[in-house]
N, C-alpha and C positions, 0 to 999 in steps of 0.2 A: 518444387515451387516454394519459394519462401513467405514466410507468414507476412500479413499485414495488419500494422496496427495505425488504425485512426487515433487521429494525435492531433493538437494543438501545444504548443508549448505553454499557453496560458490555462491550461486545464487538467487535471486528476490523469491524464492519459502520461502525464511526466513518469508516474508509478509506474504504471504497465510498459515502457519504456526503458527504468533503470533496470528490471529486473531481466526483459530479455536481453541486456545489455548483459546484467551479472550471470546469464544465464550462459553466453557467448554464442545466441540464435543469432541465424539469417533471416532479415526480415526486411521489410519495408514501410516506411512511413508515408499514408494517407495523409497528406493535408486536411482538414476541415476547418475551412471558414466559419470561426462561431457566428461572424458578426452578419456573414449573408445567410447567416441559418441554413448551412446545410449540414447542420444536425439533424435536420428535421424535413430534410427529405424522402420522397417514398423511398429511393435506393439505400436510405442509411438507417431509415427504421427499419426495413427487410433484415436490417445488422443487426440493429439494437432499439425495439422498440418500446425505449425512453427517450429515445432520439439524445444520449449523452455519452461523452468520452470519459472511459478511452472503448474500443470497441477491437477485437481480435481476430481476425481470421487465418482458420489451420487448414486448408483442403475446404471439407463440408462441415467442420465443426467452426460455430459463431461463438463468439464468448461475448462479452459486458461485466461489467464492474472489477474495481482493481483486484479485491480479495479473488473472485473466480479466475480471472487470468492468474495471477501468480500460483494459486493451487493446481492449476492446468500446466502452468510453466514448469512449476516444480518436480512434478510426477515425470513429465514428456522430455526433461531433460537431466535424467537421475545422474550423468556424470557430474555436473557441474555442484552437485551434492548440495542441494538449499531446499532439501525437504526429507523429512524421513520416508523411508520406506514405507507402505500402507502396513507391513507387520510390524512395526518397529515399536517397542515401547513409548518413545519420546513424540508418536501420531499423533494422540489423541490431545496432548498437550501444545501441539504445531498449530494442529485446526482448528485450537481453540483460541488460540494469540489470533489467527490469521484473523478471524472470526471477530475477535474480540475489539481490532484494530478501528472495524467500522460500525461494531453493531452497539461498544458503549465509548472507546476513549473518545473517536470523533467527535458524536452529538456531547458529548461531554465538555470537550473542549471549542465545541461553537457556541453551547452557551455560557461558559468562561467567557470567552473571547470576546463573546458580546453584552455581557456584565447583564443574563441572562439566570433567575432561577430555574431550579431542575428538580421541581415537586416527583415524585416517586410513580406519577401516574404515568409521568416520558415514556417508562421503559426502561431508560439505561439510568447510569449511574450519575452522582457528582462529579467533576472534576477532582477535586480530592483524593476521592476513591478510588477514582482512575489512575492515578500518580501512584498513588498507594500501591494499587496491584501492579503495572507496571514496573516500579523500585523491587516490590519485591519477586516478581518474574528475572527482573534482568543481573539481581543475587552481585555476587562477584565480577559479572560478565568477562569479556570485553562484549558478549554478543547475549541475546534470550537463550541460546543454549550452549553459554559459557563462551567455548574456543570454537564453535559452529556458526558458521551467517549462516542464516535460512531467510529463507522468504516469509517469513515473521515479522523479521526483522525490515526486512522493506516495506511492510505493510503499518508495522506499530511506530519504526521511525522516520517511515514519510510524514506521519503526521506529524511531530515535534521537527522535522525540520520544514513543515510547512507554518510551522507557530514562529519557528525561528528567521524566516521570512517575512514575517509580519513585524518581527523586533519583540517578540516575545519568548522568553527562558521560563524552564519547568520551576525554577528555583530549588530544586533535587539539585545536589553535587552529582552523583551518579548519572539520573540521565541528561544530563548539561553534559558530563563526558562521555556517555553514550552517544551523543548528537555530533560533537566533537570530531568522534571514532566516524561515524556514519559518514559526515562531510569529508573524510579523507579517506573512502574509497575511489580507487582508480576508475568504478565505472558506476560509481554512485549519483544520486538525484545532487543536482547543484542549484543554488539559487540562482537567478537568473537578474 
């Protein structure tokens, strides 16, 4: 039976999307109506009860948020090679981009985005510093681990081409061509 993933094209579920894409799963895409809210019905909280996309389902495993799907993706589809192995030296540094993609560059670059301070109580980091680590994560690239896509990389640069969407550039030469690279994947996130 193939997985389903609840999706809107207008919402975060685009991610979880490119990557069963880049992953080459069988799956199915759920409609969800944002606008009649059936996010936030009893049968779609039973999924995901934040009542938000994108939302996954494998058999009896529920997933919610794009970083847990794509770590799930990653592991469940080790051909398609977009995760290191759980012994692998290059792990701890995989889970930690994966990780990193929503717990600092995002809120980082939404209050950019919205010519928002980022006093140190946030939690996460400046935009700056976000860029900063970033640049220097993605080193010589063409990818975060050099000649490798992983699902890192779907996760740190959905969000620069979700800035890039907006009409917004890193002003990094580097991830301006990171983002480049990204939009010219075959089964990559496109803007819409």
């Amino acid at each position: 039976m193939p997985m389903k993933l609840y999706f809107n094209p207008q919402s975060r579920a685009v991610i979880a999307k490119w990557m069963l894409d880049e992953c080459g799963a069988k799956y199915d895409l759920v409609h969800v109506d944002l606008q009649k809210r059936e996010h936030k019905s009893p049968e779609f909280l039973a999924i995901n009860p934040a009542g938000k996309l994108p939302a996954l389902v494998d058999g009896e495993a529920r997933l919610f948020e794009n970083a847990a799907i794509c770590l799930y993706l990653g592991d469940k589809f080790p051909e398609a090679r977009l995760a290191p192995k759980p012994d692998a030296p290059e792990r701890g540094r995989y889970l930690s981009l994966v990780v990193y993609s929503t717990s600092q560059l995002e809120p980082s670059m939404g209050d950019f985005l919205m010519n928002l301070e980022t006093p140190p109580q946030r939690g996460w980091t400046d935009f700056t510093s976000a860029l900063n680590a970033v640049e220097r994560e993605l080193g010589n690239g063409p990818w975060l681990f050099g000649d490798w896509f992983t699902a890192a990389d779907v996760m740190i640069g959905s969000m620069f081409i979700w800035a890039r969407i907006q009409g917004h550039r890193s002003g990094r030469p580097s991830i301006d061509a990171y983002v480049d690279r990204l939009l010219q994947r075959p089964k990559g996130l496109r803007p819409s």
